[in-house]
Each structure stands twice: as C-alpha cells, then as structure tokens.
C-alpha positions in Angstrom: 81.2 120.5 91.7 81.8 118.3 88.5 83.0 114.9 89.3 83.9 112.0 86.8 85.6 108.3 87.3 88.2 106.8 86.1 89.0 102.7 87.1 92.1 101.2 85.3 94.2 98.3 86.0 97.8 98.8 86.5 100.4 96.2 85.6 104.0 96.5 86.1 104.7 94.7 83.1 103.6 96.5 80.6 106.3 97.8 78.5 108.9 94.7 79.9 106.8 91.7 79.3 104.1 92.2 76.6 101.6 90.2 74.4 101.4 89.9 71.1 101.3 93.8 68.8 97.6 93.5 68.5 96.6 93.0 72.6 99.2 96.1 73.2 97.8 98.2 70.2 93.8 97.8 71.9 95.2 98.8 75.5 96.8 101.6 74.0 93.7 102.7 71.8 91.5 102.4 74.9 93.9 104.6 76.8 94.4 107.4 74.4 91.0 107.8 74.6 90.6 107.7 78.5 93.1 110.0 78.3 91.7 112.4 75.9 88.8 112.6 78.0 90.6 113.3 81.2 92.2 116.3 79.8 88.9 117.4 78.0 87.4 117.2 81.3 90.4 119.1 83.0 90.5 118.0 86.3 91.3 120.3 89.1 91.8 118.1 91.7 92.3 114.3 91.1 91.8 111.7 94.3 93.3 108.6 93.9 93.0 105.5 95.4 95.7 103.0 95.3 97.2 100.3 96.1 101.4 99.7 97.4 103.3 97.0 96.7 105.7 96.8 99.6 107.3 99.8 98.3 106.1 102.7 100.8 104.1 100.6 103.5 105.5 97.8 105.4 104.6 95.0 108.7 106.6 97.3 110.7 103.3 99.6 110.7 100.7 98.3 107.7 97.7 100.6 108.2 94.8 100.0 105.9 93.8 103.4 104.7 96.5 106.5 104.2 96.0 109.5 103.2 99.4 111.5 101.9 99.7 114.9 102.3 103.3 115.0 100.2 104.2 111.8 97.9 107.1 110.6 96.3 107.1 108.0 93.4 109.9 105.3 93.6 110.0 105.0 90.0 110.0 101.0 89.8 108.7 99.1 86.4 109.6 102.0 84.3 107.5 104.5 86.6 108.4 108.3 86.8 110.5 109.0 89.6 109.9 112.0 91.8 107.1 114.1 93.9 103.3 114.3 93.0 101.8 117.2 93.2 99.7 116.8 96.2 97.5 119.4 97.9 98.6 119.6 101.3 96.3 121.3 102.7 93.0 119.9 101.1 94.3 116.3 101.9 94.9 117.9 105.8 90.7 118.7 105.5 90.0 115.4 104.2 91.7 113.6 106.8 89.7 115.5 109.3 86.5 114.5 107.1 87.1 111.3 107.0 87.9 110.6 110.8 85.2 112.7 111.7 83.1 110.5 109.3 84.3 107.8 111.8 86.1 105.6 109.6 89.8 105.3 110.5 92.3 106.4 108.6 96.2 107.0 108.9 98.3 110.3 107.8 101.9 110.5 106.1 103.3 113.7 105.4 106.3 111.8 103.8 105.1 109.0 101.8 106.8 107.0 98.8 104.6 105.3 96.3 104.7 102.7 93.3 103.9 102.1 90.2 100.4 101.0 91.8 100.0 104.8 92.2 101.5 106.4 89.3 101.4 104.5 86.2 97.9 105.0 86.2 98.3 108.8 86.8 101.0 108.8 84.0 99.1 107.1 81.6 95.9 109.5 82.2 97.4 113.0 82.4 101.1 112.2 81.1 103.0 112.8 84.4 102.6 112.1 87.6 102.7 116.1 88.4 100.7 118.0 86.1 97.1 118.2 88.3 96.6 118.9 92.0 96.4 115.7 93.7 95.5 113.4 96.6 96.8 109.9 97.4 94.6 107.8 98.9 96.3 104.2 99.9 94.0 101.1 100.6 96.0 98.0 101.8 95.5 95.0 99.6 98.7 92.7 99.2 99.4 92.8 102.9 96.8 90.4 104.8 95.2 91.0 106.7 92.9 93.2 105.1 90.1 95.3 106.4 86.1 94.1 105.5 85.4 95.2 102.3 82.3 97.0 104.0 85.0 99.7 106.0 86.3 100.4 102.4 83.2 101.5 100.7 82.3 103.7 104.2 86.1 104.9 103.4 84.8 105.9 99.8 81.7 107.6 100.9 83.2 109.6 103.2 85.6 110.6 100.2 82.7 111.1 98.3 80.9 113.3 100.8 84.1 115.5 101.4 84.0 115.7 97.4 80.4 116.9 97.1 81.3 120.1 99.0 84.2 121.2 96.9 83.5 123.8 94.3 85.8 122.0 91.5 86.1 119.6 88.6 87.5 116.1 90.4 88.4 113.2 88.8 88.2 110.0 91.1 90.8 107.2 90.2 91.1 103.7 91.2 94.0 101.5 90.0 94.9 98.0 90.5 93.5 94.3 90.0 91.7 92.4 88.5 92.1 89.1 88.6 96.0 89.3 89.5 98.5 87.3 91.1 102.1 88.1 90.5 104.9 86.4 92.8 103.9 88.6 96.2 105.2 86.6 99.4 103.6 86.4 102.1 105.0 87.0 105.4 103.4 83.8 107.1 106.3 81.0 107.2 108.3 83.1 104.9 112.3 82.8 105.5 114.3 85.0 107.7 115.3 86.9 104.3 111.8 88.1 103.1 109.9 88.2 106.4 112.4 91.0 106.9 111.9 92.6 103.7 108.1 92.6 104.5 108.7 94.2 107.7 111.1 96.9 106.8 112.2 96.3 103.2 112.2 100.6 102.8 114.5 101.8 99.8 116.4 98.6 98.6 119.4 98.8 96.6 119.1 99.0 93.1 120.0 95.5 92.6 117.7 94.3 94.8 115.0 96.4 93.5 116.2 94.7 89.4 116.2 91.2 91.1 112.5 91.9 92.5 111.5 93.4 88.7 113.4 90.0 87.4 111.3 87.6 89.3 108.1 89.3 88.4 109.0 89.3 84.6 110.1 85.7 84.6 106.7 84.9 86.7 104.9 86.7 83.4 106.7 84.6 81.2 105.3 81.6 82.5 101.8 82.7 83.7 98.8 80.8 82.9 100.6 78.1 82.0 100.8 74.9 83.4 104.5 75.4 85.1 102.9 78.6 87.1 101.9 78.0 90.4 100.0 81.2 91.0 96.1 81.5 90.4 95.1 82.2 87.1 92.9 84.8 85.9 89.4 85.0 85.7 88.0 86.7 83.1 84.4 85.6 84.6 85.3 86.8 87.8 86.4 90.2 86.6 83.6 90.9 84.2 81.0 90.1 87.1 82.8 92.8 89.5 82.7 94.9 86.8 79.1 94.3 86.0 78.2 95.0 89.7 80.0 98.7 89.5 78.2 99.7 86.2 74.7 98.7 87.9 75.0 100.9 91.3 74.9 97.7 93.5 77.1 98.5 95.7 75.4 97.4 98.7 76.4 93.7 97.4 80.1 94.4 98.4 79.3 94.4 102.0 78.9 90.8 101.6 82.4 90.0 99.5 84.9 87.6 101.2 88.3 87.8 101.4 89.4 84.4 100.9 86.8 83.3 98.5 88.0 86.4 96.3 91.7 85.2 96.7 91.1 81.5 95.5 88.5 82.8 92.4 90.8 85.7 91.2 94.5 85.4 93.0 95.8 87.2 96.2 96.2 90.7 94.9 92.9 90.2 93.1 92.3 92.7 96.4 93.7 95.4 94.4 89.6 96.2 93.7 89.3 97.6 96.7 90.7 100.1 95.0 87.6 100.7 92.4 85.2 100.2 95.2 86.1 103.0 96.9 86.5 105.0 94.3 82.7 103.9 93.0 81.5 104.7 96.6 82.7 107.9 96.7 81.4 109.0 93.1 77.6 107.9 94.3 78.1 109.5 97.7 78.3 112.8 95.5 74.6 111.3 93.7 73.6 109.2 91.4 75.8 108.0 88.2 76.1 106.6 84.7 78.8 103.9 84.3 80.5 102.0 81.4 82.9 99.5 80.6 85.4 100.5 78.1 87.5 97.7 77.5 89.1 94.4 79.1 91.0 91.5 78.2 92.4 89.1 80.5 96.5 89.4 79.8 98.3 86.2 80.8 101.7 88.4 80.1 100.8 91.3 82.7 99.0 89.0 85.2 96.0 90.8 85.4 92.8 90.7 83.9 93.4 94.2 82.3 90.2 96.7 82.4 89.1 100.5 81.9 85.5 101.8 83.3 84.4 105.3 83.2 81.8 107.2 85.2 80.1 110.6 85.9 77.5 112.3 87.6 73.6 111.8 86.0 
C-alpha cells in the first residue's frame, strides 16, 4: 500500500468567468504540476470525496454520506459528460467497511455527479475515466449538515479500509474554500425552487444554461459592494489549511457549522470534503503535508487552493 493526497478547490467558473491572464496562468502552473505528479505516482485506485451541487442528490432523500458504486457525470460548467470508471465491487467492500466501522453511510448504484466531482478528476488525470475509481459524496450545500466530528470518523474508516489494500491510491478532496455562489436555500424559498431542491433531477437544458447564467453573473459581481453573498476569506482559508498541514485534526471535532458559514460563506462546507480526505490518509499512518498554492479569486467565488500529502 502506497497512498498519496491530493486537496483542490473546484470552481465552476473557471473557463466562463476568469481573472485577469496572470491569476489563470499560476492556477494552471500549479496544476500541471499536481498533475504531473499524479500520473508519476500512477494511481490504481483513486477515492474521492466530493461534494453535489443539487445535481445528483436532492430534499426528496439528502443523505450525508454516499458511496457510488456506478457514476455518471452531468457534464455542467464545461464538465465531461458520461460514466466514471468506478470499481463496483471494491466500493460494495467499502460500504460494508464503513458501516461495520459504525458510521452511516448510504449506497447508489445509479448515481449522477457534478462538476464538484469531476473537474477535479479531469484536471488531475485528464478524464474522468482513465483510473479505477470510487465516489465518495459528503453533503455540504444542503443543511442540515452532519457534525463535522461524523465526517472525519467517515474518513478514518476510509482510511482504515485503504491501509489493507495492496495498491497505489490517491485520496482526493474537492470543493471550498471560502465560497459562496448563489445556492438557495430551501427554507422560505418560493414554490418554484423549493421544488427544484426537492426533486430538481435532470432539468432541461435551458434550465440547466439559466442556472450556469445566474452563477456567472453572481461572479461578475462578487466581492464587490453590489454582492450580497459573503465574501472570501483568505484568513479563514489559510488557517484551515494550516491545521491540515500540522496533523491537528482532533481540532475539527470542535468546528461549527454556522460560525464557518458567516466567516467563509454557506458552501464554505465544501471542506468537509478535505477533512475526510486528511482523516483517511492519517488513518493509514503518519504524513507529510504541503500547501502548494492559493489565491483567493473574487471571479470563481472561491478561495482557490492545492495541498499535497503522503505517507512518512
């Protein structure tokens, strides 16, 4: 067993709403070189942890933890459309792991997911097909969310499960950080949306340009002073980040959900993501961690971030 870490934020603007040639042209140089590194390393299994966007999970049944046996990309923001490559039946075992690790967890053998899954996956290996994989999604837009204690348990049970595998995997974790694009929410939300929330599965292609629309013009105006949605916290972000690198992980246990929505926006939650991924690579022993780049981007709404990990 070989296992290294991969932690990225994901934006669905990038590529529809950019900053200036020089911010693009440093994301781009950090990720060539993530991705030179993933395929030096060669991963034969990768475990991802993601995030959905109201794309594959919905109110009508919102479980906080998924594991996907089969997987299906949607192919919004400029995504790749079509299935993962997911190993069926290693993703059957870890199921069993994990609820025999007694943390919860639900099962889809028929789950759709967004570009919270697979841009990351595209931009590390080129597709979102060419290694064996397994899905792993954590609720964080749709509140409300589980203690962020029950997600690093989630991760070390991943991590466990990991440690017993005879392979090279590469753990991923995708979303945040500081981030808050125009996600409703389904309290006192009209008729309209609160239906959408509940059972919004494969929209028309209009609706899904109208949703890309509102997110783009919601970019254009971000961190400004006619944006109503919290802005990013490049203080916030680089503490989190801090915490990873240094092992203390214990601290998480004490996060809380609504002080981390007013510091760093609502779907700031999307580093749930990264915790679980960080609690399943130190479930498998002890590890060396770095930050490789971040910026906070007003024009992606996210404080945009790459850290890297391995065994000692």
């Amino acid at each position: 067993m070989t296992v290294k870490l991969k932690c990225l934020s994901h934006t669905p603007l990038r590529g529809l709403n950019d900053p200036g040639a020089a911010v693009v042209a440093e994301v781009d140089a950090a990720l060539a070189k993530a991705r030179a590194e993933v395929e030096a390393f060669d991963p034969e299994l990768i475990v991802i942890f993601a995030p959905d966007h109201y794309n594959g999970l919905f109110y009508d049944l919102m479980p906080p933890f998924v594991i996907a046996t089969a997987a299906d990309s949607v192919g919004d923001y400029l995504t790749q459309p079509g299935p993962l490559s997911v190993d069926r039946s290693l993703a059957l075992e870890l199921t069993r792991h994990v609820l025999d690790s007694d943390v919860d967890i639900a099962l889809s053998h028929r789950l759709q997911v967004d570009h919270g899954c697979t841009q990351t996956l595209e931009e590390l290996t080129g597709s979102i097909d060419r290694y064996p994989v397994i899905p792993i999604i954590i609720n964080s837009v749709a509140p409300p969310f589980a203690p962020y204690r029950r997600v690093r348990k989630l991760g070390e049970a991943v991590g466990r499960f990991i440690a017993k595998l005879d392979k090279r995997v590469l753990i991923l974790g995708t979303g945040g950080l500081s981030h808050e694009p125009p996600v409703p929410l389904l309290a006192d939300a009209p008729e309209a949306i609160a239906e959408f929330l509940i059972a919004g599965r494969n929209p028309t292609p209009e609706a899904r340009a109208a949703r890309q629309a509102r997110t783009i013009a919601a970019g254009k105006i971000y961190g400004t002073s006619e944006s109503l949605q919290t802005p990013l916290n490049a203080d916030w972000d680089l503490a989190f980040i801090d915490l990873l690198v240094q092992g203390r992980l214990d601290e998480i246990d004490e996060f809380k959900i609504d002080e981390i929505s007013k510091a760093a926006g609502r779907s700031a939650h999307e580093v749930r993501t990264w915790v679980a991924a960080f609690a399943a690579l130190a479930a498998t022993g002890a590890y060396t961690a770095r930050q490789d780049y971040y910026r906070a981007i007003n024009e992606w709404i996210a404080g945009y971030g790459v850290v890297s990990a391995e065994q000692n």
